[in-house]
C-alpha positions, 0 to 999 in steps of 0.5 A, a space after each residue: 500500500 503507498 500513496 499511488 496504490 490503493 489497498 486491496 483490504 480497504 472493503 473488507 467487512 466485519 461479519 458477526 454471526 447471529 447468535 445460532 452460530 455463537 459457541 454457547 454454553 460455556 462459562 469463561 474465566 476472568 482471571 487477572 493474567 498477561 495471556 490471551 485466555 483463548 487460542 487457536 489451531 486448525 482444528 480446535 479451540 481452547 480457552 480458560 473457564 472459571 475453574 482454576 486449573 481447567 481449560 476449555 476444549 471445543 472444535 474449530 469447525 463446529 460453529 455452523 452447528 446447532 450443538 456445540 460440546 465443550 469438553 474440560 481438560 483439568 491440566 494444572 491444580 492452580 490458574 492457568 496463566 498462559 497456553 498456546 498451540 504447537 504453528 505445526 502440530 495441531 493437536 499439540 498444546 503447551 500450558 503454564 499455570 500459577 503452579 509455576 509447572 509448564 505441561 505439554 499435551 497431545 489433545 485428541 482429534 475429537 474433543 470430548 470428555 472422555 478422549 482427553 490425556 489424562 497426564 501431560 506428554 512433558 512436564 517442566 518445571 517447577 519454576 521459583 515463581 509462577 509461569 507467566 507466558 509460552 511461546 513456540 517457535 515459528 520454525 521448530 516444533 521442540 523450541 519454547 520460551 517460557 517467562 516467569 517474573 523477571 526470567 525468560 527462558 528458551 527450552 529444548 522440549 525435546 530433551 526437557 531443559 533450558 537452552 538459555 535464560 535472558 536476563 536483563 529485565 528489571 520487573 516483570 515481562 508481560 510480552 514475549 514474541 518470536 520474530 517471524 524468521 525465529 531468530 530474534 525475540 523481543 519483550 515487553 517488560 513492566 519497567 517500560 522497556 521494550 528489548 530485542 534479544 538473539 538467544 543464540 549470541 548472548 543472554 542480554 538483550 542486543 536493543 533496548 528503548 523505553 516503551 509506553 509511558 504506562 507501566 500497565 499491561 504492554 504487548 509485543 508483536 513482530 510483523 513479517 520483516 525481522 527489522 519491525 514490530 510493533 507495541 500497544 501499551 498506554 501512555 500517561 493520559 491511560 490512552 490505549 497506544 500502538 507504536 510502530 517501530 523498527 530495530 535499525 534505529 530503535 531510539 523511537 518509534 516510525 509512528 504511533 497513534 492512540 485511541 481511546 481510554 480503558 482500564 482493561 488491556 489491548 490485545 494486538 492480533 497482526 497477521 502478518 502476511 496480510 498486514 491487517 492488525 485487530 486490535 480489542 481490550 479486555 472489557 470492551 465490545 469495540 474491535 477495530 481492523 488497521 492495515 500495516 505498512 511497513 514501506 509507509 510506516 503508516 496504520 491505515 483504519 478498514 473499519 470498526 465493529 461492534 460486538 453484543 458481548 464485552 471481551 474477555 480474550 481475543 484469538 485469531 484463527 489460522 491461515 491454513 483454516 480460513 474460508 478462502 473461497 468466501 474471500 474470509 481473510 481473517 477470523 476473530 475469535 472473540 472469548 465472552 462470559 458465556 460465549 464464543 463468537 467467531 467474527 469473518 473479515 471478508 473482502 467482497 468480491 462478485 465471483 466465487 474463486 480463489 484470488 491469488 492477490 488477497 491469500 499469499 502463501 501461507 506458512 507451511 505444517 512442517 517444522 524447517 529445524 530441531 531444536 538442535 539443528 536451530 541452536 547451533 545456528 540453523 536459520 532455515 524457514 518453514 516452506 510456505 504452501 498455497 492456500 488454493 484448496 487446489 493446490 494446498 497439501 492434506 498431508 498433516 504433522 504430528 509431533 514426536 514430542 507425545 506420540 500419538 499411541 500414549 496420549 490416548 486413553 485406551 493407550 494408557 488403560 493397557 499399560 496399566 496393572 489393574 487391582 480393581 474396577 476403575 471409576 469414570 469420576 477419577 481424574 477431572 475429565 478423563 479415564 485413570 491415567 497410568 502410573 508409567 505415564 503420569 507425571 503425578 505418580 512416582 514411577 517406583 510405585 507398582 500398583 498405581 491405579 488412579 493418579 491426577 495431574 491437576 484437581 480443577 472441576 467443572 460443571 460439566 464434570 460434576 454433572 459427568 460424575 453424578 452420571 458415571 459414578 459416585 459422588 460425596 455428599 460433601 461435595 458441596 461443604 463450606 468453609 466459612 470464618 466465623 465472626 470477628 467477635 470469636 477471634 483471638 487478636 494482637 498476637 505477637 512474637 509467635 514462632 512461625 519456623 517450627 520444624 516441618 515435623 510439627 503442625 506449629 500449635 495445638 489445641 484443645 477445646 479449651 486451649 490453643 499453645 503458641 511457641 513464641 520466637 523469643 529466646 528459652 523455648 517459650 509457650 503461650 497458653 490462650 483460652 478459646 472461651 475468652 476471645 478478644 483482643 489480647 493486651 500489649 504487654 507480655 503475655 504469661 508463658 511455659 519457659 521449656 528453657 531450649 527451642 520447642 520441636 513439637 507440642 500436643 494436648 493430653 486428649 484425656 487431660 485438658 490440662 496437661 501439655 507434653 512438649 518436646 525440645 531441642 535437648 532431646 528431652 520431654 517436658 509435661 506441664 500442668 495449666 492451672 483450671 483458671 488459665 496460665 496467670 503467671 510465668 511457669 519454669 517448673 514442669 510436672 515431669 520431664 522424660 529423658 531417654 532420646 540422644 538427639 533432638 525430637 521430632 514429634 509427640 503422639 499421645 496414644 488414642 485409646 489408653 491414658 499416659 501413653 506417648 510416642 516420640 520420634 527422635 533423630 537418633 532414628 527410634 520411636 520410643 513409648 513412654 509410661 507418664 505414669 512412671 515417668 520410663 521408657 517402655 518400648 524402643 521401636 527400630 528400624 529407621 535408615 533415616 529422619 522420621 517424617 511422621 508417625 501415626 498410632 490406629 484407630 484401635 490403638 494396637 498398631 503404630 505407623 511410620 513415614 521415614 526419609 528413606 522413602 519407606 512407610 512401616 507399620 509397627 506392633 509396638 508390643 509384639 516387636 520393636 521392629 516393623 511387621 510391614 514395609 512398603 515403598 513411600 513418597 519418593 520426594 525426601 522434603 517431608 510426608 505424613 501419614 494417617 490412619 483411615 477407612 476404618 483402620 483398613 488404609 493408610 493415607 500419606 501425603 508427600 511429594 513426587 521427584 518433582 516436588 509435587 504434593 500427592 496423597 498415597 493411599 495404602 491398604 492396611 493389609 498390603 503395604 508391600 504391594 504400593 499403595 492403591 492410588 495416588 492422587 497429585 495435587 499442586 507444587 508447593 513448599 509446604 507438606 500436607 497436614 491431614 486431618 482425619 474425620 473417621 464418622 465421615 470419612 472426609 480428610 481435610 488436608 492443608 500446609 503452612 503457609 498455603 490459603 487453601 485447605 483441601 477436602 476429600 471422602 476417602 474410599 477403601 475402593 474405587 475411586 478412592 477419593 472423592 473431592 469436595 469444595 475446598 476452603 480458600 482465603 485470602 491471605 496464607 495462614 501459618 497453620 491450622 489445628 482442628 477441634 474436637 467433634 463436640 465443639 461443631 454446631 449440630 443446629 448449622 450442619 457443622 462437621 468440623 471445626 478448625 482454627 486458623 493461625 495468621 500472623 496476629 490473630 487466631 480465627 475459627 473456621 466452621 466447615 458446614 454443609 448446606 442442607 435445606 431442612 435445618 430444623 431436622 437432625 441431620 442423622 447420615 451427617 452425625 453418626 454416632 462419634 467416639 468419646 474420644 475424651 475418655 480412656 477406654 484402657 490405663 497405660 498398665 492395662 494397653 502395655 500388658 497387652 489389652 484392647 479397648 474401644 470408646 463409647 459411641 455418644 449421639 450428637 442428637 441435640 434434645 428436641 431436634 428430630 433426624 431428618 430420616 424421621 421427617 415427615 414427607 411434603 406433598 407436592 404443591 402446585 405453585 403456579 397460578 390457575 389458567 383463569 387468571 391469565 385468561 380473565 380479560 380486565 378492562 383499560 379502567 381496571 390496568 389504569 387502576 392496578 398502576 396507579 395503585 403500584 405507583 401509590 404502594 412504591 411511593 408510601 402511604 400519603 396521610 403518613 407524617 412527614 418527619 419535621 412534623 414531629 419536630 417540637 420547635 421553640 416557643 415565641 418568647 425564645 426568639 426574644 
């Protein structure tokens, strides 16, 4: 285009669908993110939902249809920031989330639920923060740059590691773009800058020049010479801007022009070939169409269109996919709440052919280099192929990245060694993916049959498994912190660096024990029944004299605390009933036995004054506190003790250990283990837990990968791996579980996470069920649960916690709605355990007896169970067919809306309010 040529796209018109051809029905994410929320390949689509950590899968050519079925892929346990599809592989899809893990997967031709990977194809990762954006390269399928923060790095898909790592940025890169020959890549970074980087030469950015005035949300993209690009930002006004500019002289931009004011960012799509740019911002139902010359250095305005739906992400459909013998030259894909609506661009033209001057070639199926080939310095380019469907070529590449045969689910169900009959509900979207595919589960563990790679759910999945298989009836459970009045506020000085052995602080219902940072082991003891906010000055405190390792509660004893310390040593201290009113030096007993600082403590379930201790000298010692001795000496341990965990009958001791095994103990028939079975195989922490009625063993730990994953182990056959594994997220932190045996549910949550985790555990298939999760705000410091008792049975309360913030101490009530309150919710409280009181004395349990608590009804008095309800007949709630039939007069309507005109504006004769007003007598105004 120049001043003497006219543009060939100067009539090219926007065509919006009717609604009949919108991709509906679905339910889009609005999350905060550099990404485009929705991309494009020949043959699919994919767009981020309102589910974190699922994606939405629906095919490219089905918008003409009456029926559009989306399928869900839960692909991360965490928001997915960024996605893109492979320019030569159309099925080949990359994912980066805020679980800082980049997963790279094979979809299926047919998108549909139950063709979906269940495991990713490769797993990168984890990066130190959370992946902001992917990119593939426009000439090789195994090259990828990925950013996260101030880091950019270009990866080798094929051999899993990095290639290089670009520095030179100050703050945040919110854009990244490859040139269109894949020689250079340019950013666009929150400091301002725009730089250009060769990757092969040098780490540091060959060009750098200030950008856009604004700092908020900046885009980058290369036209079809390597020397332009081109940016949108916005300048000091909050004007959206876009620059052209050239890397010959990079000072400043050819040219710029700016439109108008938006909060939300612009989203350039340039396709190159044609030098049309879309531009639209987020929240916005404007999209407008320039032409780029590049010879001019000019933007040129086709046209404008405004669409029915505000704009949540924008995509462009690929060359090779338009309908070129319509003249459709481009195709927009604009991403709304609740639809997909496919814009055409189409040039009008009389006659139906194909037209050589609107589609130049367009880039080829078939990568031009390997990652290797392109490193060393290969620059050759995709060959280009004709868009005459005449002429164009039908044959298609496919990635050796993922083979074909493995991403398939039939593929994965025949490598797997099956142990039981597999559940359609396990795994978000898919079948159970197997334990030599999943990344999610350690690839020692023989018998692995479910696994998951991220834990998103959607609607359509909920729905899918209430179909296919079972569902909790605490899928639905809410975590709600109670009002402010029951805080526990002002505290100060705590100490949030407990070992990753301890949960940080105890409770009971009457008192919680906070280890504080000051010097001398110091604990505080609050009551719960004084909330409140505490005072200023010092609070009175247990003084153990040397740091605090481990602290619990006497389950039996409300007022007598075991702590564990550094030297090696237990102390027991007695709170006095009226509550801790003055420094106390002086414990009730002190246990000496270990060589080497404690890990945990562990009061036994069933018998008084029993305890177990775990020691870095690798025992696990029993202890008699009514003696005041050591009784039994556990052995075995190669490594530090993660965890332990007495059974539910109290007969059977469990352990989790750093030499990645689990073991389980019968303390008075053996010192040494009775079972061994293979563990996490991460060594940065694990805990294990009795469950399924003392049938199971639950541990969560980590994978190779650092990934948090719970392992479910039948009792009986530890040896053999554990049943299933269930992958969760990346995160610092090990999992604490809590176990409800009457419900079965486990809540599971680490220090310093803002989420805590929900699960109805099964001794068979699917094994776990999930259920809502509770999430804040802000990360808590730890977490501690309360006796059954202390839930309110009138609220349908299940459990109740208590949540550790920096300076305050909230309860967390874990309900679930029912609709008929007033009733006793009997299949909610079965009977519980008197967990309160001894069933056994030390003498009794360690001469070899066996007990079992009470059962108590929760049934408050004069609440009827729910099972006992009366049954409601059916009423008919609609209004009989003489009212819509019965004809009223123009008098009888003009009375009805004068009378709801009356009622809106209040009674006439009401007083007014000064009429009330006293006023002042006449000789006051004297």
């Amino acid at each position: 285009m120049n001043r003497f040529k006219v543009s060939k796209f100067r009539h090219t018109e926007a065509r919006p669908p009717r609604k009949e051809a919108w991709i509906n029905d679905i339910r889009a994410g609005a999350a905060s993110s550099y990404g485009n929320h929705i991309k494009s390949s020949c043959s699919l689509i994919v767009f981020n939902t309102d589910q974190p950590g699922t994606l939405g899968i629906v095919p490219l050519e089905s918008q003409d249809r009456n029926k559009k079925n989306v399928a869900y892929l839960g692909c991360h346990s965490d928001l997915v920031t960024d996605f893109d599809f492979s320019p030569f592989d159309d099925h080949l899809l990359v994912t980066g989330s805020a679980d800082r893990m980049v997963k790279l997967w094979r979809l299926p031709a047919t998108a549909t639920d139950q063709d979906l990977p269940s495991a990713p194809g490769v797993v990168l990762g984890p990066e130190d923060c959370q992946v902001e954006l992917l990119k593939f390269h426009p000439t090789s399928d195994t090259v990828l740059v990925s950013t996260s923060d101030k880091v950019v790095k270009v990866w080798d898909l094929a051999l899993k590691h990095t290639l290089t790592e670009l520095g030179s940025h100050s703050d945040q890169v919110q854009s990244v773009a490859w040139s269109s020959n894949g020689v250079l890549l340019g950013t666009s970074c929150k400091d301002k800058h725009l730089r250009v980087f060769d990757p092969r030469t040098k780490p540091t950015a060959s060009q750098s020049t200030q950008g856009h005035e604004n700092h908020k949300d900046s885009q980058l993209v290369w036209t079809n010479s390597q020397e332009h690009l081109l940016s949108t930002g916005l300048n000091q006004m909050r004007e959206h801007e876009v620059k052209l500019w050239d890397t010959r002289c990079f000072a400043s931009a050819l040219t710029s022009f700016t439109l108008h004011t938006s909060p939300g960012s612009l989203i350039p799509l340039l396709d190159a070939d044609s030098g049309l740019l879309i531009l639209g911002g987020k929240g916005e139902n404007l999209v407008y169409c320039y032409e780029v010359s590049l010879p001019q250095a000019a933007f040129t305005q086709v046209n404008q269109c405004v669409l029915e739906t505000k704009c949540r992400g924008m995509a462009l459909a690929p060359r090779r996919a338009l309908t070129v013998m319509a003249c459709e030259v481009l195709r927009v894909l604009q991403l709304s709440e609740s639809a997909i609506v496919p814009v055409s661009y189409v040039v009008p033209r009389k006659s139906v052919e194909f037209h050589e001057d609107l589609f130049s070639d367009a880039a080829g199926s078939v990568p031009a280099t390997s990652a290797h080939a392109w490193w060393a310095g290969d620059n050759q380019q995709v060959q280009r192929v004709s868009l005459n469907p005449a002429r164009r070529p039908h044959a298609s590449f496919t990635s050796h990245l993922i083979p074909t045969e493995l991403s398939s689910p039939a593929a994965t169900q025949l490598q797997e060694v099956p142990v039981g009959d597999t559940d359609p509900s396990e795994g978000s979207f898919s079948s159970p993916p197997s334990s030599l595919t999943s990344p999610s589960t350690p690839s020692s563990l023989g018998r692995s049959l479910s696994s998951t790679s991220g834990i998103g759910t959607s609607p359509s999945q909920r729905s899918l498994q209430s179909l296919l298989g079972p569902s909790s009836k605490f899928r639905h459970a809410q975590g709600t912190v109670l009002h402010r009045d029951t805080h526990i506020t002002n505290l100060k000085g705590l100490n949030l660096t407990t070992p990753g052995e301890s949960d940080g602080f105890c409770a009971n219902r009457l008192h919680v024990a906070l280890p504080l940072l000051s010097t001398g082991g110091q604990v505080a003891v609050l009551e719960l029944r004084k909330p409140g906010r505490l005072p200023d000055t010092a609070l009175p405190t247990l003084q153990n004299g040397v740091a605090v390792t481990d602290l619990t509660w006497d389950p039996f004893d409300l007022y007598r605390l075991a702590v564990a310390g550094e030297d090696a040593r237990i102390r027991l201290w007695r709170v006095p009933p009226e509550g801790l009113q003055e420094v106390m030096t002086m414990p009730e007993a002190i246990l000496t036995g270990h060589t080497e600082k404690i890990y945990s403590l562990r009061f036994h379930p069933l018998a008084s004054d029993v305890l177990a201790s775990s020691s870095y000298d690798l025992t696990v010692r029993i202890w008699d506190l009514q003696e005041g001795l050591e009784k039994i000496r556990l052995q075995g341990h190669k490594d530090q003790i993660f965890s332990m965990a007495w059974s539910l009958d109290g007969q059977l001791l469990a352990t989790v250990c750093k030499d990645g095994r689990v073991r389980i103990y019968d303390p008075r028939s053996s010192p040494e283990p009775i079972q061994e079975g293979p563990g996490p195989e991460g060594g940065r922490g694990a805990r294990v837990v009795w469950v399924c009625d003392g049938r199971c063993l639950l541990v969560s730990g980590f994978d190779s990968r650092s990934e948090r994953q719970l392992l479910l182990y039948g009792a009986g056959s530890l040896g053999g791996g554990p049943l299933a594994v269930l992958g969760l997220d990346v995160a610092p932190s090990t999992l604490l579980p809590s176990y409800d045996p009457d419900t079965g549910l486990v809540l599971l949550t680490g220090k310093g996470d803002t989420r805590v985790f929900v699960y109805e555990l099964l001794p068979e298939a699917p094994f776990f069920l999930e259920c809502n999760s509770f999430t804040s705000s802000d990360p808590h410091k730890g977490f501690a649960f309360l006796p059954k008792t202390e839930c309110e049975v009138q609220h349908v309360e299940f459990a109740r916690g208590l949540r550790l913030r920096q300076s305050s101490l909230e309860p967390v009530a874990f309900r679930l709605p029912r609709v008929k309150k007033e009733f006793f919710q009997d299949d909610v409280y079965p009977d519980t355990a008197v967990c309160w009181e001894p069933a056994l004395s030390a003498a009794a349990w360690l001469g070899g007896a066996n007990g079992q608590h009470r059962r108590l009804n929760l049934q408050p008095p004069g609440m009827t169970p729910v099972s006992e309800a009366p049954r409601e007949a059916p009423t008919r709630r609609t209004l009989p067919s003489a009212v819509y039939l019965e004809e009223k007069s123009d008098q009888q309507k003009k009375e009805e809306l004068l009378s709801a005109m009356v009622a809106k504006l209040g009674n006439r004769e009401d007083p007014l309010p000064q009429d009330s007003f006293e006023g002042v007598d006449e000789d006051e105004w004297d």
